[in-house]
N, CA and C atoms as an extended XYZ file, in Angstrom:
213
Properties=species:S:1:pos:R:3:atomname:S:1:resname:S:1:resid:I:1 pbc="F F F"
N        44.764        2.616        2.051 N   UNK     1
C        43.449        2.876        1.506 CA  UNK     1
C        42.691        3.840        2.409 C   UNK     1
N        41.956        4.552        1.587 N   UNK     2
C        41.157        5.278        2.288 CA  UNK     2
C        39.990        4.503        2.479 C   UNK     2
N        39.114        5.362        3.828 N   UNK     3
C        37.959        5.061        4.367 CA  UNK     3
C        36.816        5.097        3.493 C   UNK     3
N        36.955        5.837        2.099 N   UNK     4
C        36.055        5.555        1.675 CA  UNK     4
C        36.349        4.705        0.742 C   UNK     4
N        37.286        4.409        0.113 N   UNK     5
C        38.096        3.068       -0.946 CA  UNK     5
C        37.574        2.149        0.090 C   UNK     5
N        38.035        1.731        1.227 N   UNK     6
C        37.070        0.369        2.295 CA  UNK     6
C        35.683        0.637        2.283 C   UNK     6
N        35.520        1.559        2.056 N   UNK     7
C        33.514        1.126        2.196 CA  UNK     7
C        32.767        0.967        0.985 C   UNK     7
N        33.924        1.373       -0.290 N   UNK     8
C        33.377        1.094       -2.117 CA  UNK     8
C        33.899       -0.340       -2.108 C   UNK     8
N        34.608       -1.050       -1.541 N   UNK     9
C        35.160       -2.389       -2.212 CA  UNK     9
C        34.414       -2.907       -0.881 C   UNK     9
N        34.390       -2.952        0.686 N   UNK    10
C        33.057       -3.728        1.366 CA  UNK    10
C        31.612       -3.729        0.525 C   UNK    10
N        31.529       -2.440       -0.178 N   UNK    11
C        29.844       -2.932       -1.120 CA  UNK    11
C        29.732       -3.507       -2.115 C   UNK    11
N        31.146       -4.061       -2.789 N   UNK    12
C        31.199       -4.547       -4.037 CA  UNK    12
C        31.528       -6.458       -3.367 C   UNK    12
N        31.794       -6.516       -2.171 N   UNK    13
C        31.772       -7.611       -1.734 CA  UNK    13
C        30.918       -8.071       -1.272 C   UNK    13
N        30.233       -7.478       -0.803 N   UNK    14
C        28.904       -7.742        0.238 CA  UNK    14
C        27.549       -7.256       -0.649 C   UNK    14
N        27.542       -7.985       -1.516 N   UNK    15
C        26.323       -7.298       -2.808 CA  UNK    15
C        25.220       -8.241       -2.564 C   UNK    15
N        24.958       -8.959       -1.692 N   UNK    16
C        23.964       -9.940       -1.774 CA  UNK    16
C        22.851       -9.333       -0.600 C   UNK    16
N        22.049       -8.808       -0.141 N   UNK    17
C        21.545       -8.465        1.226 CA  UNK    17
C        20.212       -9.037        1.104 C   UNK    17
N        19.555       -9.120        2.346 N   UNK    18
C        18.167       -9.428        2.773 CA  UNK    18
C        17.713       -7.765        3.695 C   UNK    18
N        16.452       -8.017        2.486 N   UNK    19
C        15.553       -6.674        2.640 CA  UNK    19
C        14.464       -7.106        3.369 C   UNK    19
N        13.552       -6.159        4.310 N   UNK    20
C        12.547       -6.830        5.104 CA  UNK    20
C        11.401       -5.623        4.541 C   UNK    20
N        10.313       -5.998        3.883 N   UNK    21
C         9.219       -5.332        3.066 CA  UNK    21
C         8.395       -4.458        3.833 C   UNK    21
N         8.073       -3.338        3.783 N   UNK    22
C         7.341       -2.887        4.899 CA  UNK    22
C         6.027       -2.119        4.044 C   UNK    22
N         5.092       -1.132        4.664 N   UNK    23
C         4.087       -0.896        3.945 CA  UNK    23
C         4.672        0.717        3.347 C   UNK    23
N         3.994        0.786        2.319 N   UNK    24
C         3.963        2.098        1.876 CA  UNK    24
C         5.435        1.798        0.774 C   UNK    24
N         6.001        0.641        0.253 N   UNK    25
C         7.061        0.669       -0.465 CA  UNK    25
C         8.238        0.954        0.539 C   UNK    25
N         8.034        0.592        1.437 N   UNK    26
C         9.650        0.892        1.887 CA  UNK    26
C        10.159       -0.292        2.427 C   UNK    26
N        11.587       -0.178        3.167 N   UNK    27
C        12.616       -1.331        3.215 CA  UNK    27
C        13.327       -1.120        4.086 C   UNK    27
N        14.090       -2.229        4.620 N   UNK    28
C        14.972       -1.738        5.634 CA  UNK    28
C        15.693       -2.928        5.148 C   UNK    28
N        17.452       -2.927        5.118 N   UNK    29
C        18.346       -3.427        4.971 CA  UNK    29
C        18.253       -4.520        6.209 C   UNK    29
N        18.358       -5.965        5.685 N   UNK    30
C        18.726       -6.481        7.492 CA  UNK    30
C        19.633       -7.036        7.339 C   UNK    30
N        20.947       -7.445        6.515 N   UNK    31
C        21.798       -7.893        6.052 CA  UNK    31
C        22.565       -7.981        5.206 C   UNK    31
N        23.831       -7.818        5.007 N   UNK    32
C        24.881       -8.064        3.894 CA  UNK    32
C        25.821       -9.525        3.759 C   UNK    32
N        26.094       -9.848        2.299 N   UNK    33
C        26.481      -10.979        2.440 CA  UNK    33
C        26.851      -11.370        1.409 C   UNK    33
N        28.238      -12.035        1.277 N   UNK    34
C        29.498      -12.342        0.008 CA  UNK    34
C        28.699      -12.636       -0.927 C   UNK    34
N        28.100      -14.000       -0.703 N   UNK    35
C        27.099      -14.929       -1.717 CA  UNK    35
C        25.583      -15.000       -1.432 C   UNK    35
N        25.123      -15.514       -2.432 N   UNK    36
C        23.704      -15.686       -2.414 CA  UNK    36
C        23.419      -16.775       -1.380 C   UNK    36
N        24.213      -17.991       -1.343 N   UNK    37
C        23.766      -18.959       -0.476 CA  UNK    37
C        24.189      -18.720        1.139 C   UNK    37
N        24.600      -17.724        1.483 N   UNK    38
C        24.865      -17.061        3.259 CA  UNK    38
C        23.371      -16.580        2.806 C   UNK    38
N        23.076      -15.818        1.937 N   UNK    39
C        21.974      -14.926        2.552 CA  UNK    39
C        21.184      -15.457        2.303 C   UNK    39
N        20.635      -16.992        1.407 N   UNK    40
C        19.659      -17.376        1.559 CA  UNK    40
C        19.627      -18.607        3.191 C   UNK    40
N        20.420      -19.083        3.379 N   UNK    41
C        20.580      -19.979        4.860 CA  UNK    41
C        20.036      -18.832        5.717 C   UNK    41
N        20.288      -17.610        5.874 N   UNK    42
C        19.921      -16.161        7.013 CA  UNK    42
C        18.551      -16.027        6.727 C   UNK    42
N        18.093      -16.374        5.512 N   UNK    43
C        17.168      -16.063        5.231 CA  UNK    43
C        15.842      -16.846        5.542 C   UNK    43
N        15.788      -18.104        5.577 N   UNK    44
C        15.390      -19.400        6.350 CA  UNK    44
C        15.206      -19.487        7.645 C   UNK    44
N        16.271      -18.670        8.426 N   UNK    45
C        16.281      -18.787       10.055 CA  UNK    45
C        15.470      -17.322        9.899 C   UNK    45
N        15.253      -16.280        9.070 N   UNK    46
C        14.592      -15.128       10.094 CA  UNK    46
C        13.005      -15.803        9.286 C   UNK    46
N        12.971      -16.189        8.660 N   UNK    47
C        11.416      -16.661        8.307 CA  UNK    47
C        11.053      -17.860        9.028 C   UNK    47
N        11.663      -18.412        9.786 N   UNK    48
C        10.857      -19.239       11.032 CA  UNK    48
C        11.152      -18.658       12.322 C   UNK    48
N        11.833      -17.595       11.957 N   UNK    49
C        12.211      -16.684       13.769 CA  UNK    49
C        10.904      -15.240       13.672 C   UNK    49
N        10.365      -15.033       12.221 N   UNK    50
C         9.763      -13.583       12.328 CA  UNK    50
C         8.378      -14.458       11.163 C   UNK    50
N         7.471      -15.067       11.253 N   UNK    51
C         7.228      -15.733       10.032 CA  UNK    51
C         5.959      -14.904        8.933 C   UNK    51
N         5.749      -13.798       10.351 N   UNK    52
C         4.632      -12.601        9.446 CA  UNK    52
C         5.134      -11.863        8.569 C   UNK    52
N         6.747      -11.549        8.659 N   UNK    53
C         7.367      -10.449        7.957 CA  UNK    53
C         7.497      -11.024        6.612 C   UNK    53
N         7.606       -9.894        5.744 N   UNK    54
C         8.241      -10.402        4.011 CA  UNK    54
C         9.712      -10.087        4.236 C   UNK    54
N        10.496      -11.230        4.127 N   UNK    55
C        11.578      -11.030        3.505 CA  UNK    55
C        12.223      -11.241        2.341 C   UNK    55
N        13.231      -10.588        1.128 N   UNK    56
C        13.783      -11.299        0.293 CA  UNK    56
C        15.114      -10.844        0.203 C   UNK    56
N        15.439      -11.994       -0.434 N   UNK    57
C        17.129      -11.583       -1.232 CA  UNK    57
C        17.325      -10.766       -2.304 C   UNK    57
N        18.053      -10.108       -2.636 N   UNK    58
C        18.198       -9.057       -3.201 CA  UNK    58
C        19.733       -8.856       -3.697 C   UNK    58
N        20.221       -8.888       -5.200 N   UNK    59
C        21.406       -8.300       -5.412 CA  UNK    59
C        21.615       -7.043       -5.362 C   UNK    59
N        22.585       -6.004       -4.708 N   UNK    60
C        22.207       -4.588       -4.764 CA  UNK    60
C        23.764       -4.383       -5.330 C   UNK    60
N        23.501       -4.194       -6.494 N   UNK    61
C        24.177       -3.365       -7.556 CA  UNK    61
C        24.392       -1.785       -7.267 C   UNK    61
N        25.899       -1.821       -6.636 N   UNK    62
C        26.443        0.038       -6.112 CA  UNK    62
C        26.155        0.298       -7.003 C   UNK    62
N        25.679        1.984       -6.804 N   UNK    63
C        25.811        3.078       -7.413 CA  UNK    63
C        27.131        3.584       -7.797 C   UNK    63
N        27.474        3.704       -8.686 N   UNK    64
C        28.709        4.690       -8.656 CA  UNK    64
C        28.811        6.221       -8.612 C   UNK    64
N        29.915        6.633       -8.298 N   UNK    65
C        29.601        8.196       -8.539 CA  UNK    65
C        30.927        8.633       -8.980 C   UNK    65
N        30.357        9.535      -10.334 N   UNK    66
C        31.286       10.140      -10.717 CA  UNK    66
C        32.033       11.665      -10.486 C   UNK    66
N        32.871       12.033      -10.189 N   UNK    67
C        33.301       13.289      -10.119 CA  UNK    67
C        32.846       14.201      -10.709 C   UNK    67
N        32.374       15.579      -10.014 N   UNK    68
C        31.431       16.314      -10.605 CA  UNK    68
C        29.902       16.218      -11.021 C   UNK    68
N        29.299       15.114      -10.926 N   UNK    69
C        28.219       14.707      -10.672 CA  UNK    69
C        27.526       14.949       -9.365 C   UNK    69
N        26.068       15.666       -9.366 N   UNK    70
C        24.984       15.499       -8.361 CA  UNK    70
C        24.099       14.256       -8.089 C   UNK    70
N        24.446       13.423       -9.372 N   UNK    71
C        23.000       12.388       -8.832 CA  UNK    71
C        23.534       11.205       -8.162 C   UNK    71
């Protein structure tokens, strides 16, 4: 497999992440994770480790890209 075949099937495994909310609409990734219930247990420990921040769970549905396509 190629390096990029391992990094399309790691995002199709790891589709569950915790996003941390910031101002102005933006986000920062703080985690990837098989299932919903890893990332909600991660999610529990950074909201009594950080308890001002917004965090949530999030399914992130890859993009695909097709050949010959810009977007």
């Amino acid at each position: 497999m190629t390096k990029s075949c391992n990094s399309d099937l790691r995002s199709l495994l790891f589709s569950w992440i915790i996003i941390r909310q910031l101002p102005n609409l933006q986000r920062i990734t703080v985690g990837k994770f098989r299932n919903r219930s890893d990332a909600e247990g991660h999610l529990q420990i950074l909201r009594r480790m950080i308890p001002h921040a917004r965090f949530e769970v999030v399914f992130d549905l890859p993009v695909r890209q097709y050949p010959g396509k810009n977007t």
